[in-house]
C-alpha positions, 0 to 999 in steps of 0.5 A: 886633982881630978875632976869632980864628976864622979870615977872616970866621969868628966865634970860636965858629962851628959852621963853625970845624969842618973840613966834608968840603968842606975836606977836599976842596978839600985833597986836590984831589979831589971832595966826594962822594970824601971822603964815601964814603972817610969813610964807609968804605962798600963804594962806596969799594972801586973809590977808588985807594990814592993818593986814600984817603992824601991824603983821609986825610991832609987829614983829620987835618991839618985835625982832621976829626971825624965828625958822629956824629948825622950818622952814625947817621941815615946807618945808620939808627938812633941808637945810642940806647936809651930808659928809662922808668919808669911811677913818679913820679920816677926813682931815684937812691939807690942804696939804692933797689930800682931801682938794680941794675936801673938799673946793669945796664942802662947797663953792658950798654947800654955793651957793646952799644955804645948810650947811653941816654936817660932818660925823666921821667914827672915833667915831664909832667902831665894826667889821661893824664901818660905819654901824652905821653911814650909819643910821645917814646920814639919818638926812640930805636931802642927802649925799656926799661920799668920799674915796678909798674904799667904804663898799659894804654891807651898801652902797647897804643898804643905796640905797635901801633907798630913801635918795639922795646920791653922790660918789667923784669917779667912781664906777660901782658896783652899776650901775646906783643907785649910782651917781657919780662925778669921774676923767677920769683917764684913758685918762688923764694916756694914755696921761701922756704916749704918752707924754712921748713917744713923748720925745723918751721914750720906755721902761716906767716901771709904779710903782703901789701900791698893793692897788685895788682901782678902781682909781688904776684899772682905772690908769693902763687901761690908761697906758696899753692904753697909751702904745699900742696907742704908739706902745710900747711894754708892757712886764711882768715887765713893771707893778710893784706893790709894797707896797714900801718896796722893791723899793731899790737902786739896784732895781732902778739902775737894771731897768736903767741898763735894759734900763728903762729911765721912770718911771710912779708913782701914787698919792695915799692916802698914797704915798706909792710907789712914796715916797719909789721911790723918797727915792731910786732915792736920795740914788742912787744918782740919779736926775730927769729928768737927769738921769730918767724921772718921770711922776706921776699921779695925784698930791702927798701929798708930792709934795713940798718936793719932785722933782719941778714941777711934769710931770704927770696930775693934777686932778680938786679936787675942780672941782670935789667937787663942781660938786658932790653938784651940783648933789645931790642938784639936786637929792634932789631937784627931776630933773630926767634930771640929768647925773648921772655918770660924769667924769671930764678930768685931765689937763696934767702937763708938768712939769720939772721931764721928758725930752727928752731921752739923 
């Protein structure tokens, strides 16, 4: 019994696809008139009405399907826009900080009419492990880049390219090669502060982790900005950094003790200070706002199983990734009317962990 797949075809042949030529021989016309009706092109104008019904004709009753890679490299570009994140694995939980970020981008990426491809920083490895991958971004028509940290050396390589490319955050290392979509910490923390010094709070101690990322840079500009705009006064100790580790009960009771009455965290990959924070807070015994007030900036991973409703600001992720597509389509598709550096505002979360100074 033969296989079904038509005379001298294997079932299962990548020839079982109806081919322009089929078109044409059905239509008693020539390959390259097929090619250029299909295409829809303008040198198919001057091609007689009689001739486009046939070639149409044929090509539905023969289920002709454009080869859509075949398509795009006809146009130039593949419809495709790279993602990549400078982090050990890529999130997936959506409780994870980077998932708004993450449902914005495929959602605008959807409008704009291009599919995403994902980048792994994982596979690779080496003492340079984005290198590798920094090459491969190239089979897209542009990039989008997320991450605390980006990797200096191959990042100033990959602009010297003429690849579009986009970072979700702010970075000015790169002037003005490097477009960006990032988050204006540095009011949305000045004005955590003055709302905290509005409920009477004068001694404000901000707890930071060691990390230099320019997010971490820019949230404490804020709150020393926050604290002069406000009057108050802003000793050594009123900036602690810390990996967590030495964030103990007698330390906290210490600072209240001293008079603190408001504590100031940030929301970072790992949450490292505010979850040592929050761990010391309930050995202590202590409650928010009752015994201290909280602000935290931006919103922790941890969120849900730590104090309700967070004071601090919220930062517009999913905004944040759709604005990121709408630059780097717009770079791809040449608009030098572009902003290419742009900082979106974090709205301020009242919330239920600061209140009026007892």
């Amino acid at each position: 019994m033969k296989p079904s797949g038509g005379p001298g075809r294997p079932a299962g042949s990548r020839t079982n696809r109806p081919r322009q030529a089929d078109i044409a021989r059905l239509a008693g016309v020539s390959q390259p008139t097929v090619s250029l009706i299909l295409s829809g092109g303008s040198a198919a104008v001057g091609i007689a009405d009689e001739t486009r019904r046939k070639v149409m004709a044929a090509a539905e009753q023969l289920g002709y399907v454009p080869d859509p890679i075949a398509k795009r490299l006809a146009a130039g570009q593949n419809n495709l826009l790279g993602l990549y994140t400078f982090t050990a694995t890529f999130p997936t939980e959506m409780s994870h900080a980077y998932h708004p970020f993450l449902v914005g981008i495929e959602q605008e990426s959807a409008i704009q009419g291009y599919d995403l491809l994902m980048f792994i920083a994982s596979s690779v490895t080496g003492e340079r492990p984005h290198a590798e991958v920094l090459n491969r971004v190239r089979l897209a028509d542009g990039c989008l880049f997320m991450g605390r940290h980006l990797p200096i050396r191959e990042m100033d390589r990959l602009l010297a390219t003429d690849l579009p490319v986009v970072y979700l955050g702010r970075h000015d290392d790169f002037g003005d090669r490097l477009p960006y979509v990032g988050a204006d910490y540095v009011t949305a923390t000045a004005e955590v502060v003055r709302h905290l010094a509005e409920l009477g709070h004068r001694d404000i101690l901000y707890v930071r982790e060691l990390d230099d990322a320019i997010s971490a840079v820019d949230r404490e500009a804020g709150f020393r900005r926050g604290m002069a705009e406000c009057g108050l006064a802003l000793d050594e100790g009123a900036v602690v950094r810390t990996d967590g580790s030495d964030l103990t009960t007698d330390r906290l009771r210490g600072w209240s003790e001293r008079g603190v009455t408001a504590i100031v965290t940030e929301a970072t990959d790992t949450d490292a200070a505010h979850r040592a924070l929050l761990a010391a807070a309930s050995d202590a015994g202590y409650r928010f706002p009752d015994d201290l007030s909280l602000a935290t900036l931006g919103a922790p991973e941890n969120a849900e199983h730590g104090p309700p409703a967070l004071t601090g600001f919220v930062v517009p992720r999913r905004e944040m990734g759709a604005a990121a597509v709408r630059l780097l389509t717009g770079l791809i598709a040449g608009d030098e009317r572009l902003i290419r550096h742009q900082l979106m505002g974090c709205e301020l979360e009242v919330g239920r962990t600061a209140a009026q100074v007892r």
